[in-house]
N, C-alpha and C positions, 0 to 999 in steps of 0.2 A: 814220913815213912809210915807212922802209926793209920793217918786218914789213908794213905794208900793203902795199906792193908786191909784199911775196913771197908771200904770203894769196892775193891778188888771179892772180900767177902760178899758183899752187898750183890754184887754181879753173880756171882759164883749160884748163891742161892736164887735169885733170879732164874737164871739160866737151868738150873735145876727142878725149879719149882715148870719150867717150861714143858722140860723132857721129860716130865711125870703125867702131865697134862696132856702129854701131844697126841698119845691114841685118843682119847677121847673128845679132841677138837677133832682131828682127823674123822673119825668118828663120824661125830654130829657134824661135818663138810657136806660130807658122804650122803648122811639121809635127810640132807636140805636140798641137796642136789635132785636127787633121786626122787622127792619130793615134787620137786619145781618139772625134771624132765615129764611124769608120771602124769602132773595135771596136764600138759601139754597134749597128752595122749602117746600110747604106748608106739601106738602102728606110725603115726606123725614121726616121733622120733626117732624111729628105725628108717623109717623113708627118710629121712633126710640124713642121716649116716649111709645110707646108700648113694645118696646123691655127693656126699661130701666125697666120697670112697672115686667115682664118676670123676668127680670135678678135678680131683687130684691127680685121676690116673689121666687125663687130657695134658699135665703138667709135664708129662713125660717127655714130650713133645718138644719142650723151650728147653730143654736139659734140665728141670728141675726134679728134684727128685719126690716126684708124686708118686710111688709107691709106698715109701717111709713117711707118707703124710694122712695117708690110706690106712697104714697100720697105725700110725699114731693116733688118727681115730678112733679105731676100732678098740684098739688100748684103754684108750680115755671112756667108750662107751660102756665098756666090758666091766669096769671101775666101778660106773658110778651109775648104771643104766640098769635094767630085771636083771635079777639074781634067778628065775626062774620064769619057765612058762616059753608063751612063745615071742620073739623081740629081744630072748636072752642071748648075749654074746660071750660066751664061756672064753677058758685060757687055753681049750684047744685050736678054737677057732683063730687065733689070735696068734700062737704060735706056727699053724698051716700060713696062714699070711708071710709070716715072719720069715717062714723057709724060701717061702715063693719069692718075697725079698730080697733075700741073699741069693738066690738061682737066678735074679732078673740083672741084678749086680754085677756076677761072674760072667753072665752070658754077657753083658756090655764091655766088661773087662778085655776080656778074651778077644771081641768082635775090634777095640781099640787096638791090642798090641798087632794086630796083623794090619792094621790102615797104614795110614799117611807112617807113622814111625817108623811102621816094620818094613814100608816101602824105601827107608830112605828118605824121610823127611827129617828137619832141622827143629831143634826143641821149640824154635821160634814157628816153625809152619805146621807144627801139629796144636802151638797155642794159637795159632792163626786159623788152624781148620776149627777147634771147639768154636771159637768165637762166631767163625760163618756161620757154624749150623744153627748156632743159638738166633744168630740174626734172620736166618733164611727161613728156621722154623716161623719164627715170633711175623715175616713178613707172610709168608704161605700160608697161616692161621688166619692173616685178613683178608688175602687178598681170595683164598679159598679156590675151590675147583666146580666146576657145572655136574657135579655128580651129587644128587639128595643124603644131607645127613652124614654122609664120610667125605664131602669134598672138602671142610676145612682141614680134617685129620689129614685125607692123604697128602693134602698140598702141604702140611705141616712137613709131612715127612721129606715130600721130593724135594721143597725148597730146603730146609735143612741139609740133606745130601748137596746141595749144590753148593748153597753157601759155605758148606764144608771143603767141596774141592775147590771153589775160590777161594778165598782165606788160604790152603794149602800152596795153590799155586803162584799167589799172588806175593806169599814172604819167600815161595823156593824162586820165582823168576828176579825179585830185589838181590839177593844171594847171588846170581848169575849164571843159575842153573840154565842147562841148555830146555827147549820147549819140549822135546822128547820124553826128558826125566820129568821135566814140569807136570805133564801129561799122567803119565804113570804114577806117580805120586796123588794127584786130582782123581785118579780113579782111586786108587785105594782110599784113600779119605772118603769119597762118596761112598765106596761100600762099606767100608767100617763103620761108618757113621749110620749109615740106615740098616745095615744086620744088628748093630748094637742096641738102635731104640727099637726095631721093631721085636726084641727079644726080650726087651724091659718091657714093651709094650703087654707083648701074651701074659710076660709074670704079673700083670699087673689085673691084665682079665681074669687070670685065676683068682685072685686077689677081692677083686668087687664079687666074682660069684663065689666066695666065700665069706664072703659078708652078706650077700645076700641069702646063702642056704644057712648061714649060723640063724638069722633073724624073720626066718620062716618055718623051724622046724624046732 
């Protein structure tokens, strides 16, 4: 009992000696980082926080959620990236994302509850419609469209929308739905599916061009 207590002391000051310590590890994280970003070049690593912001918001696309991946960025850059000058990314900039964020969320919410569910679909064929789009997006990103520069996006989105109303219609016709409701249900799945991303979509443009006016001006 006595060595368990002294163990358990031994920890205690440990742990203590930590938590006295931690701003100034935190600290010096901080201006190693910033250090290491800085020799990089300032304009380098704002361009490529822009492109990360880019690459994320294309994520939107496969259902992932590249907006809060874009802000996580921008978070982490804002951290540990110019405290001042130009390339700096303040916590207002940061908190505009944020709302943009949660506006690109609602608007998908919203655009869901009125699809495939609101039409009447089965908790199995609205999990069967997420799954299409995810699929349909992730094949229309390859297989792309003959239009320069937006044909992989757009084909992201149309193939999405379809494999959304297949998935839908595929677990409502297993069920024994007649083709009619099958139909109708396929339709609302497609549009809820494509007003929802393409409404995460815009939040997410706001999103990069607020990263980019944070780290130009």
């Amino acid at each position: 009992m006595i060595e368990s207590l002294g163990l358990s002391a031994m920890f205690a000051d440990a742990f203590a000696t930590i938590l006295a310590d931690g701003e100034g590890w935190f600290a010096g994280f901080k201006e190693s980082a910033q250090a290491v970003m800085l020799s990089g070049g300032a304009v380098v690593i704002a361009v490529l926080l822009v492109l990360v912001c880019v690459a994320a918001w294309l994520l939107n696309l496969i259902a992932l959620p590249g907006n809060w991946l874009a802000i996580l960025a921008m978070g982490i850059y804002a951290w540990l990236g110019p405290e001042t000058g130009r390339g700096h990314v303040g916590v207002v900039a940061v908190g505009a994302a944020f709302l943009a964020g949660v506006v690109g969320e609602l608007v998908e919410f919203a655009a869901g509850a009125v699809g495939a569910s609101r039409a009447g679909a089965s908790r199995r064929g609205t999990i069967m419609a997420i799954a299409g789009s995810v699929v349909g997006a992730i094949l229309g990103g390859i297989i792309g469209l003959p239009i320069p520069v937006l044909g992989p996006v757009l084909a992201a989105l149309l193939f999405g929308g379809i494999g959304a109303t297949a998935g839908a219609m595929l677990s409502e016709w297993q069920d024994g739905k007649s083709w009619r409701e099958n139909w109708r249900i396929g339709r609302a799945a497609f549009w809820g599916r494509t007003t929802g991303v393409v409404g995460k979509m815009i939040a997410g443009v706001v999103i990069v061009l607020i990263c980019v006016i944070a780290v130009l001006f």
